[in-house]
BAVODO-94387 format. One record per residue (C-alpha): residue in three letters; x, y, z. Coordinates in steps of 0.1 Angstrom, whole numbers, plus 5000, padded with zeros to 4 digits. Layout:
ALAXYZ/...
END
This chain:
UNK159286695920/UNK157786915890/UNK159387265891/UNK156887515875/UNK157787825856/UNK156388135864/UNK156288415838/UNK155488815845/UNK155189035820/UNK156389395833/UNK159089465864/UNK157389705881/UNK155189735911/UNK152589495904/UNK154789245889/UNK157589205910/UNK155689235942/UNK153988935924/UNK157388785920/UNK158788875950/UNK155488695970/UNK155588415949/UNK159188355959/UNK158388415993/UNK155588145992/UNK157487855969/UNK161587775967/UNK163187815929/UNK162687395931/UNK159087435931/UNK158387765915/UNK161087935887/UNK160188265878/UNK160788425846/UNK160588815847/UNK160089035814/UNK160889405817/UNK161289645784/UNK162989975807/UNK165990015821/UNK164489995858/UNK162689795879/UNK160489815909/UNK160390185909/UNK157690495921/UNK156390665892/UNK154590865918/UNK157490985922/UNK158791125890/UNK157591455893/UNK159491545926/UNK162891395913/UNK162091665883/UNK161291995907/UNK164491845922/UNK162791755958/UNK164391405952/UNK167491275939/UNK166891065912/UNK166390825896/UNK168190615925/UNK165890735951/UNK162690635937/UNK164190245931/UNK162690025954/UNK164789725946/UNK167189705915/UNK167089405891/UNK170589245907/UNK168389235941/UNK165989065922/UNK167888815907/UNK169388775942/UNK166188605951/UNK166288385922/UNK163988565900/UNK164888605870/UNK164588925859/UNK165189025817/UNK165789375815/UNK165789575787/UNK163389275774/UNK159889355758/UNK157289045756/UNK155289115720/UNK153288795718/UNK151388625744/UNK150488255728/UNK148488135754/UNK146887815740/UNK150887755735/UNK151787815769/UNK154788085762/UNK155788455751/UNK157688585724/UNK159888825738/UNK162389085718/UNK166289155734/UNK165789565730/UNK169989565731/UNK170789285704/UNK167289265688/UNK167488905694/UNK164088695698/UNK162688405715/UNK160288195729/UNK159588085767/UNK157187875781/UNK155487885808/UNK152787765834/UNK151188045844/UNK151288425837/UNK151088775857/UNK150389055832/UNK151189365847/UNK152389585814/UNK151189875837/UNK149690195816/UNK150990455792/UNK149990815790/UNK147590965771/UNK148991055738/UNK146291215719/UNK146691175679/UNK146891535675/UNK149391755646/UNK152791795661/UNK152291565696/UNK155691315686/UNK157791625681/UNK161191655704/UNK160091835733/UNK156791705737/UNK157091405769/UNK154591205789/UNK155591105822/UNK154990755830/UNK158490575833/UNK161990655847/UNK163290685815/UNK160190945807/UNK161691185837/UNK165091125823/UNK164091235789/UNK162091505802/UNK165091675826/UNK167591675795/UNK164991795776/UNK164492115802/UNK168392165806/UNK168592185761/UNK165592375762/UNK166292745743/UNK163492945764/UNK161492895799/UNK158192875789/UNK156792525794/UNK153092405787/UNK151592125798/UNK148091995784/UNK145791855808/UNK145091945848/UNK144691645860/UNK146991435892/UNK150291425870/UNK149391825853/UNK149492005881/UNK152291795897/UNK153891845865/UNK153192255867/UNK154992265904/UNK157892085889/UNK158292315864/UNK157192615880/UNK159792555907/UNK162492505877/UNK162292845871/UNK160292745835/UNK157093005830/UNK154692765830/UNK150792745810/UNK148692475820/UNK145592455792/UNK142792215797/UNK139292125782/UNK137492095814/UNK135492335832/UNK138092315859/UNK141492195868/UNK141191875885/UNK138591675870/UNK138291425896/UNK136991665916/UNK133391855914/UNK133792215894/UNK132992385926/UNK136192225942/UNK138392255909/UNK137892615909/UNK139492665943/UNK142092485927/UNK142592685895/UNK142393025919/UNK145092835942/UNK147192775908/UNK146993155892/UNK147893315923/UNK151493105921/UNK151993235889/UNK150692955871/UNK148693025843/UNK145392805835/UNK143592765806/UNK140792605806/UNK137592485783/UNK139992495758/UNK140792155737/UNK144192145721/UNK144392135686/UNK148392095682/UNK151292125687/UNK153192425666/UNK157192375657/UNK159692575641/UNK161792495611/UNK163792285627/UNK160792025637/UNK161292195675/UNK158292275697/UNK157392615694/UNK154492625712/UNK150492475721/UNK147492585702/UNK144392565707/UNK141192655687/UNK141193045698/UNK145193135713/UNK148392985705/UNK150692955739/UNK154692965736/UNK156292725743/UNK160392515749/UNK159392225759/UNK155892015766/UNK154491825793/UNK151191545785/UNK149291585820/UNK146091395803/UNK146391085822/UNK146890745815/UNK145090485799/UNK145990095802/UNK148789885786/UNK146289655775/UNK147589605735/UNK149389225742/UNK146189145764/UNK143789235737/UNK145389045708/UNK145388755727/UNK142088795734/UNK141588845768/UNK138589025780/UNK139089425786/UNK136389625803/UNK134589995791/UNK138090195803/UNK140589925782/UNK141789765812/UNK141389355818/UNK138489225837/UNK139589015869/UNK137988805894/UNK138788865932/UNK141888655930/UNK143088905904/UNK143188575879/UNK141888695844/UNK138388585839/UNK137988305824/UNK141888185824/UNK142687945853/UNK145988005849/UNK146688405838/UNK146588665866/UNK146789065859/UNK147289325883/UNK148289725889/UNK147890015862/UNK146389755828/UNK143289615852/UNK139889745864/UNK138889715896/UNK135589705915/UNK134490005927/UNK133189985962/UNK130690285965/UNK129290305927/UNK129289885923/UNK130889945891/UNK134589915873/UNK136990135868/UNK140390245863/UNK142990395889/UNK146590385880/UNK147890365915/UNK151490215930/UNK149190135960/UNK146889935942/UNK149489765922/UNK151589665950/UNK148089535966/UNK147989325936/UNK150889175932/UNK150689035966/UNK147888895961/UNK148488745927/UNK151788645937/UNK150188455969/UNK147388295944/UNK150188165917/UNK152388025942/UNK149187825957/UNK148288045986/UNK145388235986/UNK144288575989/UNK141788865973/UNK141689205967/UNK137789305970/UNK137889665955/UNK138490055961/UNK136890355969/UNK138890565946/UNK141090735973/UNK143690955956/UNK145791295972/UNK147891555949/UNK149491875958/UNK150192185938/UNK153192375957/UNK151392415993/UNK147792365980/UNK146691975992/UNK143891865972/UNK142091525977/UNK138891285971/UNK137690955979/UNK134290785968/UNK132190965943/UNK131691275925/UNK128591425918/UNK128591345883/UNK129690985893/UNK126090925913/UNK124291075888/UNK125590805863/UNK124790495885/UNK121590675894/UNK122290765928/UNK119891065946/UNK122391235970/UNK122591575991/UNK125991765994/UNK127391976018/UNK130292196018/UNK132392336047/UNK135192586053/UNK137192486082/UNK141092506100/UNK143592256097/UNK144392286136/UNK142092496164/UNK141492876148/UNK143793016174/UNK146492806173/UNK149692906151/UNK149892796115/UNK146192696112/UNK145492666077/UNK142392746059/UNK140392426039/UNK137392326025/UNK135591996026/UNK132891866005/UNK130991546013/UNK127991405993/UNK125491166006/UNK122990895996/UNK119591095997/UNK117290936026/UNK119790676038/UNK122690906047/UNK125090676031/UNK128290866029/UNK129290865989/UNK132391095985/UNK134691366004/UNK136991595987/UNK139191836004/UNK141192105995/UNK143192316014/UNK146892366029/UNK149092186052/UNK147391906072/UNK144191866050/UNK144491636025/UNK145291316049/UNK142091376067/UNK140491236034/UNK141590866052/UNK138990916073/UNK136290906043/UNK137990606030/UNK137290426061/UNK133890496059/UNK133590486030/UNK134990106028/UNK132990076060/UNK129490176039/UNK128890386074/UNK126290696073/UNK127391036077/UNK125391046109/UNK127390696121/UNK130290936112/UNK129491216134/UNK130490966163/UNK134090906153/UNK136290926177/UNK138991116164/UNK142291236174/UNK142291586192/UNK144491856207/UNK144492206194/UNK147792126173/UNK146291876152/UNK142491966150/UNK139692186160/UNK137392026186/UNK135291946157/UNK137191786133/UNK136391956093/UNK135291616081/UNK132991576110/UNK131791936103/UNK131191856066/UNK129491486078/UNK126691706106/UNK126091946079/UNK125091616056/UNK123091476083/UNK121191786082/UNK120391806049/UNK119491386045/UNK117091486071/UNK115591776055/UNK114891566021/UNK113591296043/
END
């Protein structure tokens, strides 16, 4: 019996769920499987990174799904502390670099999982490498970041960008006691959202105490003598500033993948078939934050750095290398957040998203409880739904709002996924008692008022 080697590049999500299938699918006489990981933890929630640092979790512990020595366990072995800096394909192996003893080598192998995940957003801007200036992507980021906080000489924190991780970011720090800026080029906070929706967000954020800048571009960041952050400017104001937090977002790991050159789409990340194996390479899979994936609604690729995704993929890739099968068909770009009590969520397309695939749609926006008006603790939120104009295909939901509304966006992802109407929708047999829901749930409200206006275009 052969015994084929297995090599994954990254021990997060994507990868070692692709290990942890694969090993689950083939004994270590069949399959060995070679792990590369360049941190000091594996199988961890990044999601997760900025509750550990508003101290909601215990870190970084907490957010380890499985440690390497469970790993290894499972015969798979797992290199930590180990960064891969050469894929030779056509020579069937990796160069990889010991981080601890700088030592290097070579490993073969027979097939490949590239799952190098994504980085944040680091914008070449005057003063961005200084100490006190952190992205938050890794464990070892939120490590950084908390001794950073504890050193820091002042409590003024700013973080640049209002996206997912910025206003997570701006809770964490908020509820750390820091004074906290949040400065952003957009119209609104929240870009993933429509500007109506953001600027329920940015109210939401000013009335904690948080203050938002935005349609403001940074143009650096300021230090002192010393080479310490000082403080954010921008083209018209300068904000003070201890220590600073990237909330841009992230952008995909893709630097091995390209200069071995493996095909990358228009947002950096590799192009994959619905096995998740890299196009064109029989043997080379990718999966989580360094892919694109098909978007459902738009028929289009993008980016969505998600553990849910990644852990999809792994699965599946690990399934497909051990010779099972399986696929992974696309998203509908389903993401929730929360900014202290204010729940904010979307699934399926923005405005500005139809607009560019050259979709006609009609909107229509609700304000609505969380439970029945006069039942204790009912919570105030708004939905917005956009659908296709004349067939009524639903296209997007967001929600904001407080407790209990951000979770009604799975709903929209169902039929979303489902490609159902918004009159199909109106049907749903939902869940009801005055508890959990008005009579009419808010995203059936939001999907009659669509109906409506499909009908009055029609």
């Amino acid at each position: 019996m052969t015994t084929e080697r297995l090599v994954i590049v990254g021990g997060d999500a994507a990868g070692m769920s692709a290990a942890s299938q694969a090993r689950r699918t083939k004994g270590r006489d069949e399959l060995e499987i070679v792990a590369f990981e360049r941190g000091h933890f594996s199988s961890y929630s990044a999601c997760g990174i900025p509750y550990w640092v508003a101290g909601d979790v215990e870190g970084p512990d907490r957010l380890i799904a499985r440690s390497p020595e469970e790993h290894r366990a499972r015969d798979i072995d797992l290199r930590m502390r180990t960064e891969v800096t050469e894929l030779d394909l056509a020579g069937g192996r990796v160069r990889s670099l010991d981080l601890e003893s700088g030592t290097e080598s070579w490993t073969g192998f027979d097939k490949l999982v590239i799952a190098t995940g994504a980085r944040p957003v680091r914008p070449a801007l005057p003063g961005i490498d200084a100490p006190g200036v952190h992205g938050v992507q890794t464990l070892d980021d939120g490590r950084a970041l908390l001794d950073s906080l504890s050193r820091a000489r002042g409590r003024r924190a700013v973080v640049i960008g209002a996206g997912y991780i910025g206003v997570e970011m701006a809770e964490a720090l908020l509820r750390r006691g820091f004074e906290v800026t949040v400065v952003d080029r957009s119209e609104q906070p929240m870009s993933t959202l429509d500007p109506d929706m953001g600027r329920l967000v940015h109210e939401a954020m000013t009335s904690m105490g948080i203050t938002v800048v935005t349609g403001a571009a940074v143009t650096g960041v300021l230090t002192d003598d010393g080479g310490a952050v000082r403080a954010v400017a921008t083209q018209d104001a300068e904000y003070p500033a201890d220590v600073v937090v990237l909330g841009i977002g992230v952008e995909p790991e893709t630097t091995l993948a390209r200069a071995a050159g493996l095909p990358l789409g228009d947002h950096g990340g590799l192009l994959t078939d619905l096995s998740m194996r890299v196009r064109g390479r029989d043997a080379v899979w990718a999966g989580g934050d360094c892919v694109e994936v098909l978007d459902l609604v738009s028929g289009r690729e993008r980016h969505i750095a998600l553990g849910t995704h990644a852990n999809k993929h792994g699965q599946i890739i690990g399934a497909n290398a051990a010779g099972g099968y399986g696929t992974f068909p696309g998203v509908v770009g389903t993401a929730v957040s929360k900014v202290c009590d204010l729940e904010i969520a979307r699934t399926g397309l923005r405005e500005k998203d139809a607009r560019a695939v050259g979709l006609k749609y009609v909107t229509a926006t609700v304000e609505s409880t969380s439970r029945a008006g006069y039942f204790p603790g009912a919570a105030p939120m708004t939905v917005k739904m956009l659908a296709e104009y004349r067939t009524g295909r639903l296209l997007g939901v967001q929600i904001v709002g407080r407790e209990g509304a951000a979770k009604r966006v799975d709903i929209a992802a169902v039929a979303l996924t489902a490609s159902m109407t918004v009159e199909a929708m109106t049907a749903l047999d939902l869940g009801y008692a005055p508890p959990f829901s008005p009579v009419w749930d808010p995203v059936l409200v939001a999907a009659r008022k669509a109906v409506a206006a499909v009908r009055a275009l029609s």
